[in-house]
C-alpha positions, 0 to 999 in steps of 0.5 A: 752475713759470708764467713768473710764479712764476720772474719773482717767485723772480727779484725775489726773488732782486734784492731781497736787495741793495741796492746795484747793483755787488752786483747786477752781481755777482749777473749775472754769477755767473748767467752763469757758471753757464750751461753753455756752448755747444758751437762748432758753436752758435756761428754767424752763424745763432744770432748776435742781431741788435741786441746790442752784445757777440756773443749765441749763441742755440739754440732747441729743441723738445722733447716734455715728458709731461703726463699719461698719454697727452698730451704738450705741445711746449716750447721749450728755449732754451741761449746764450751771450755773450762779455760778463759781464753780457749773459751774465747777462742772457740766463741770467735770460731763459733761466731765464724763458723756457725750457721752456715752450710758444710760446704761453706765451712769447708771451703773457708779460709780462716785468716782471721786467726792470724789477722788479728795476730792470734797464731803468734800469742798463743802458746804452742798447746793452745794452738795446737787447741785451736787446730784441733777446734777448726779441725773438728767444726770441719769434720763435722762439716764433712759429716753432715755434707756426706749424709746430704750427698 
């Protein structure tokens, strides 16, 4: 599945309430869905920088089969939050993000983020949170793709 089609199921998905608190509700289930991080994770290192609640983020390169003979590099993102609803958030930016190659990473337009209307209710910090989240994904993309080129 593109990185669209996931933002597009997501919109979807948000779409379905109209009021916010169900909304909030929605992010929080889908954070605590997430399988947690083990401890070792849970470093100054894997810490992002500009989040407000404390932000655990692993990246890893993974070689996935495409085809017989060829395979392509993807990153496998897993995090964790000690915040409910930037726990939630990070789940849906795992959810678009995850398992694709640096360059599509890089190259995504992440209109979900305000589709679903979440720029607009979250609190200044927290967006300032969820920036430095997309920011780091991207960077580790920008990483992986270097040591490829």
């Amino acid at each position: 599945m593109t990185i669209n089609e996931i933002q597009d199921e997501i919109i979807e998905e948000f779409a379905g309430f109209d009021d916010w608190m169900d909304k909030y509700q929605l992010l929080i289930d889908l954070g605590n869905e997430q399988e947690p991080l083990d401890e070792k994770d849970k470093t100054e290192q894997n810490l992002i920088d500009g989040c407000q609640s404390r932000v655990w983020l692993v990246a890893e390169e993974e070689e996935v089969k495409s085809g017989e003979v060829n395979s392509e590099k993807v990153i496998h993102f897993r995090a964790e939050s000690d915040a409910l609803i930037v726990k939630g958030i990070v789940a849906l930016l795992i959810r678009v993000l995850s398992d694709h190659s640096p360059q599509e990473i890089l190259d995504a337009d992440l209109y979900f983020i305000e589709a679903i209307g979440l720029k607009e209710h979250l609190s200044p910090t927290r967006s300032n949170g969820l920036l430095a989240m997309v920011k780091q994904m991207r960077m580790y993309a920008l990483a992986f793709q270097a040591k490829t080129d």
